[in-house]
N, C-alpha and C positions, 0 to 999 in steps of 0.2 A: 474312311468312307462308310456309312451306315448301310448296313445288310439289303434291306429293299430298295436304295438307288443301286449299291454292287448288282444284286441278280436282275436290275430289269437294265443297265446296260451291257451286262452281260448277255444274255437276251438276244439284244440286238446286233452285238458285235460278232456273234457265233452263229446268228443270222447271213451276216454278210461272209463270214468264212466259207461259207457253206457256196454261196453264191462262187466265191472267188475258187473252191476248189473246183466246181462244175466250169469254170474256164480253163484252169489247168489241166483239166482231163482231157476237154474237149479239142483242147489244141496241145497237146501233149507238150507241155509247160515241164520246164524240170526249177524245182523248186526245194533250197537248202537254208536253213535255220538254224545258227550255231548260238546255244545258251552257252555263256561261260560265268564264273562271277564266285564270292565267298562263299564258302560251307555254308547252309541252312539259308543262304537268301533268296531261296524261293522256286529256284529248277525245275524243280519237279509239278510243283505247283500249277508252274506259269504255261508247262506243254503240256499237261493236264487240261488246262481250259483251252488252249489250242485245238486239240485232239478229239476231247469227248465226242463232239457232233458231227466229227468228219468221216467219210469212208474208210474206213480200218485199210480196205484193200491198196487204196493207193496216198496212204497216211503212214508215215513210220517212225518213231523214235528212235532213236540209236542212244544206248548207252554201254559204251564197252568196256569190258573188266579189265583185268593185268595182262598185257602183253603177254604171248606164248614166249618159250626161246627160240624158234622157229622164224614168230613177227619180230621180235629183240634184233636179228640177225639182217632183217630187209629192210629196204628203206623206207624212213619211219613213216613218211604220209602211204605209204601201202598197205597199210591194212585200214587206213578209213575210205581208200576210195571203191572198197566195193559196196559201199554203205552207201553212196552218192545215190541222188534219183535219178531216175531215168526219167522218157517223157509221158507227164500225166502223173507226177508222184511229188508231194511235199515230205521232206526227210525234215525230220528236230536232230539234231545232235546237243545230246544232255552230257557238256563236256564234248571235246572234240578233240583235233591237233595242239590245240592252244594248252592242253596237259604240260607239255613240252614246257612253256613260259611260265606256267605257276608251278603247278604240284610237283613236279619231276624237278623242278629246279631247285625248288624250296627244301625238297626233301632229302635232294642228294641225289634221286632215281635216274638222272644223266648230268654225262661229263662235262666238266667246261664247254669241250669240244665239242660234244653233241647239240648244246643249247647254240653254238654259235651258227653252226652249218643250220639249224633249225631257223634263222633269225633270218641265215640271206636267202633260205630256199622257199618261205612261205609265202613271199611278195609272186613269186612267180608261180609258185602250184594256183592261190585262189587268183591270179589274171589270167590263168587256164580257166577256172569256173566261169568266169563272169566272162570271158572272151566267145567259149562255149554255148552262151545266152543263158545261162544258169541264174536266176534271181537268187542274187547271195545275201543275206543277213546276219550281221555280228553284233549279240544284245549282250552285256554285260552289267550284271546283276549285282549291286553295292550297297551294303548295309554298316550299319556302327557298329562298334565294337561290341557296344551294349546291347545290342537286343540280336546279335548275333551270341554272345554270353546267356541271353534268356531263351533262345532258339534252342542252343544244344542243349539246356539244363531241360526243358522240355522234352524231349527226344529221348533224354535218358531217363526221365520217370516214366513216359508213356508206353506200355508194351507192346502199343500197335504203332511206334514208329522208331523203335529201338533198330530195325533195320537198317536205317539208315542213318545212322551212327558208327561210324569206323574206327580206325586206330589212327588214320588221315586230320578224321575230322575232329578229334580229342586233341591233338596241337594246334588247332586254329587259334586259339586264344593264345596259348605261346608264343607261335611265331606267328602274328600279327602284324607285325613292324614287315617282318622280310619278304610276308605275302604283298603286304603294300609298296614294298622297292616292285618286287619281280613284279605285281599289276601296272604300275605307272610305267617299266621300260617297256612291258608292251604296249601299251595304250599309245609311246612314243615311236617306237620302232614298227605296229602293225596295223596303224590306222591307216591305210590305204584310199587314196582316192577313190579308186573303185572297188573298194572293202572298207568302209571306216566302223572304226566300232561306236554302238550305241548306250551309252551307262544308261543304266535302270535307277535311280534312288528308290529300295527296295523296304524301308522301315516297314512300310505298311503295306502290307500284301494283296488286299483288295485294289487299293488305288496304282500301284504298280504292274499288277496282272489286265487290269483295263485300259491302261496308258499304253501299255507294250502291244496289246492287240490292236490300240485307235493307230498309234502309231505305224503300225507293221501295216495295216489295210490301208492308211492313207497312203502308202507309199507302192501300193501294185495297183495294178489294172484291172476290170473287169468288169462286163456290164451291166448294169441298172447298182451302181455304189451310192449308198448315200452320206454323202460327204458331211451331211448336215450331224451325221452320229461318230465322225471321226476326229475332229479336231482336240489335241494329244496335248498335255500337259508340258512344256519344256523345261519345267522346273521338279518332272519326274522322269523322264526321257530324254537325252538330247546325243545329237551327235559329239564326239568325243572333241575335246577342244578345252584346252589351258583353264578356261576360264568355267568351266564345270568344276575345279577343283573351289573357286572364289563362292561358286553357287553353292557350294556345301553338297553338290550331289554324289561326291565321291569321299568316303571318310580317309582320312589322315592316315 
């Protein structure tokens, strides 16, 4: 996507955010946004253009560190639910429960055990959210192996984004193959009817950070929307379903 069509629909899109949070305030709306997806496809990025132009006060990212021993010991969705919104608040979570299903599993950080009891218990924590009247969203962010390979190599020459480079994020390229088993049994086992997840095809960062916001506004409410600025790409967004792997929108 070339620069000057990105920032003027961007523009407009962050226009209508704007709109759509002054309804959730107004009617004390609780509102949750879970980003999950590979090392460097785009996270931070993507709630970044969410966020810029919204009221900080009832706008929040969550992105949580290493479990205490304290949170290790309680049960595991308890320490994101005081993170949840209340009414009048749009919460990001940059990463969420779904730790549990990739990183922690991939990496060793929980037992067998642990990932099974995670698998039957999260159908029923998010049909708490969404039963709640909580508008739930689950966008997962999918890039190639290759330009996830040219993302970290970036990162670690640039000194202002070395931050975000881990000892996590240094095995993405290794274990590739096994992030790809533990993403497809989730995608199987946590697409919920009333939670489904949304793959992002993320190569290209502009046309994916505008797709995900056309997509996410065409899909709430609020008044004076103009629909005419949201219609969303499905060959870069689409709800989760077998046939996103034949579209190429989820790499291998």
């Amino acid at each position: 996507m070339k620069k000057r069509r990105y920032k003027k629909e961007l523009y407009r899109l962050q226009v209508e955010l704007v709109k759509f949070q002054r309804h959730v305030i107004e009617n004390d709306l609780k509102v949750c946004v879970v980003f999950e997806g590979r090392d460097a496809a785009g996270k931070d990025g993507t709630i970044k253009r969410f966020t810029e132009h919204l009221s900080p006060r009832e706008a929040r990212s969550v992105a949580l560190g290493k479990p205490s021993d304290r949170e290790k010991k309680s049960w595991y969705f308890q320490r994101y639910v005081p993170h949840l919104p209340t009414g009048g608040e749009i919460v990001f979570f940059n990463r969420s429960w779904y730790n549990r299903a990739g990183v922690e599993k991939v990496m060793g950080f929980c037992t067998k055990k642990e990932y099974r009891l995670f698998m039957r218990e999260v159908a029923s924590f998010e049909q708490m959210l969404t039963h709640s009247e909580m508008i739930f969203f689950k966008y997962y962010l999918d890039i190639s192996k290759k330009e996830q390979k040219r993302r970290l190599e970036r990162r670690r020459k640039d000194p202002l984004k070395q931050w975000k480079l881990s000892p996590i994020d240094m095995q993405a390229q290794k274990l590739w193959k096994a992030y790809s088993r533990a993403r497809d049994e989730m995608f199987a086992k946590t697409s919920f009817v009333f939670a489904p997840w949304y793959v992002v095809h993320s190569d290209d960062k502009k046309r994916s950070r505008i797709n995900i916001l056309k997509h996410f506004l065409a899909h709430v409410d609020y008044p004076d929307k103009k629909e005419e600025f949201l219609v969303f790409d499905n060959d870069v967004v689409c709800e989760f379903d077998p046939q996103c792997y034949e579209k190429g929108l989820i790499a291998p």
